[in-house]
C-alpha positions in Angstrom: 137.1 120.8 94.7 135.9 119.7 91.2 135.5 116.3 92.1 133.4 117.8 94.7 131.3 119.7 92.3 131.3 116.8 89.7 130.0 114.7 92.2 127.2 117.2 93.2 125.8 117.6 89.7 125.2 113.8 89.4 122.4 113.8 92.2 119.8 110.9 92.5 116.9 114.1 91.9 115.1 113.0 94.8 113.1 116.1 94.6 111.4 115.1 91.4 110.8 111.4 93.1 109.1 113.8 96.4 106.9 115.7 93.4 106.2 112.6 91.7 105.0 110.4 94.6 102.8 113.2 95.9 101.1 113.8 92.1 100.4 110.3 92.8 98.8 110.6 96.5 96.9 113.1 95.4 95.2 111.3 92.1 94.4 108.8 94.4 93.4 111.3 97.1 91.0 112.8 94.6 89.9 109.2 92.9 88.5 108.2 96.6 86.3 111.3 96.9 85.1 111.2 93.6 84.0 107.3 94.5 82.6 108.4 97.9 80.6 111.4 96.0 79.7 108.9 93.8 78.6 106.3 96.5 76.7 108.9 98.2 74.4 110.1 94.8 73.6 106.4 94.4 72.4 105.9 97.8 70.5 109.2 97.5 69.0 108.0 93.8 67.9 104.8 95.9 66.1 106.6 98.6 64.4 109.0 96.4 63.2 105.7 94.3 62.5 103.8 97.2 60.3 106.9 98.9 58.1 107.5 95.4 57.3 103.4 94.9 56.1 103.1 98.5 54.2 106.2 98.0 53.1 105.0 94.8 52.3 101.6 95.6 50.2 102.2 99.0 48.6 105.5 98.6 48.2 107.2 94.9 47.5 104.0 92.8 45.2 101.9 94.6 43.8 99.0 93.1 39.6 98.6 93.5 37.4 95.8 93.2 36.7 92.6 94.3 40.2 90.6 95.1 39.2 87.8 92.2 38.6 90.1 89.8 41.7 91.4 90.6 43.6 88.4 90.1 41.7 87.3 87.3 42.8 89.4 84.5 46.3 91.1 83.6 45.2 94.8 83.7 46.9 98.1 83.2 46.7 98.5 86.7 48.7 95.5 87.2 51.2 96.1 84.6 51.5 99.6 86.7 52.4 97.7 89.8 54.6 95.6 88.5 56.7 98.8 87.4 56.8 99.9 91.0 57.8 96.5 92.0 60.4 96.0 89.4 61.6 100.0 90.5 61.7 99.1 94.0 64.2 96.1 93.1 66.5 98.4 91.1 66.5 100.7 93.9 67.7 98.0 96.5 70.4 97.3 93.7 71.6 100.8 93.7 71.4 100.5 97.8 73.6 97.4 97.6 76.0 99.4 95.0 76.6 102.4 97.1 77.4 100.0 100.1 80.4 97.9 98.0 81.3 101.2 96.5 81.6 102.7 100.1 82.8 100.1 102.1 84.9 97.9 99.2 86.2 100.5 97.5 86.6 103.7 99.8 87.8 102.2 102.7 90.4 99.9 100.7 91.5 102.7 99.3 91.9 104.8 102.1 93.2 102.1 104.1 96.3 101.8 101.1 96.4 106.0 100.9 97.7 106.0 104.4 100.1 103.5 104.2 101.6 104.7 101.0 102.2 108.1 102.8 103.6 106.4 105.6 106.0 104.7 103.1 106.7 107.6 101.2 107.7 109.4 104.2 110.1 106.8 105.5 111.6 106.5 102.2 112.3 110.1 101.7 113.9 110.3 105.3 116.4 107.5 104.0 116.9 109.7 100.9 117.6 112.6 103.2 120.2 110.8 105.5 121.6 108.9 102.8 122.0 112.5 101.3 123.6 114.1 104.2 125.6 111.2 104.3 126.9 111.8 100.8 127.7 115.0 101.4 129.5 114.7 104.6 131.5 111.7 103.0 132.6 114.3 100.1 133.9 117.0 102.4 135.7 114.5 104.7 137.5 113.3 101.1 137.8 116.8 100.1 139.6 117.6 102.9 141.1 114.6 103.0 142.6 115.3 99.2 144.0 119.1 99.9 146.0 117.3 103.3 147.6 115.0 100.8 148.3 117.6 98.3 149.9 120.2 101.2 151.8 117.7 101.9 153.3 116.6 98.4 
């Protein structure tokens, strides 16, 4: 019986491995939903920049004149336009970011979330058995020891 109960206090603490895998499924858990949040204010940041430069650029902000007078001279007008240009550019930047952030990044990582729980679960059904198994082992050898000590 004390062998037994010696035997019992030197457990593998799988429980703390089952707490400390699922602390780490759920960092990641949260890490992906922060990205896709993330993802979706840039794509929202783009389409509000991209909606107030072609707004800008077609309606408000109209340049007047004759088209070689235009062309002629750098103007503030000009200068204006290239702004809106130069914004529309960073906004099909922040388009493209959102897109590797979502599809890159998110679905990799979701992709890997799944098959870590899948993992995790098959290896924590092996500690399980392997713990039955343990314990069944050390009843059949306690039971085995008090035979052999009855019989002495």
């Amino acid at each position: 019986m004390a062998l037994f109960c010696i035997i019992l206090s030197l457990d593998d603490q799988h429980d703390v491995i089952e707490r400390h895998t699922q602390s780490g499924l759920d960092l990641l858990e949260r890490y992906v939903k922060f990205v896709k949040e993330r993802a979706e204010i840039e794509q929202n940041y783009a389409k509000q920049l991209r909606q107030d430069t072609a707004l800008t650029l077609t309606k408000k902000y109209s340049r007047r004149g004759v088209k070689e007078d235009q062309d002629a001279k750098p103007t503030n007008q000009q200068a204006f336009q290239d702004v809106l240009n130069e914004l529309n550019d960073y906004a099909a930047q922040r388009e493209q970011l959102s897109e590797n952030m979502t599809v890159k990044i998110c679905v990799e990582l979701s992709k890997n979330l799944q098959e870590l729980r899948q993992e995790r679960k098959n290896y924590l059904g092996d500690i399980k058995k392997a713990q039955q198994n343990l314990e069944s082992s050390f009843k059949l050898l306690e039971t085995v020891s008090e035979c052999v000590i009855v019989s002495l």
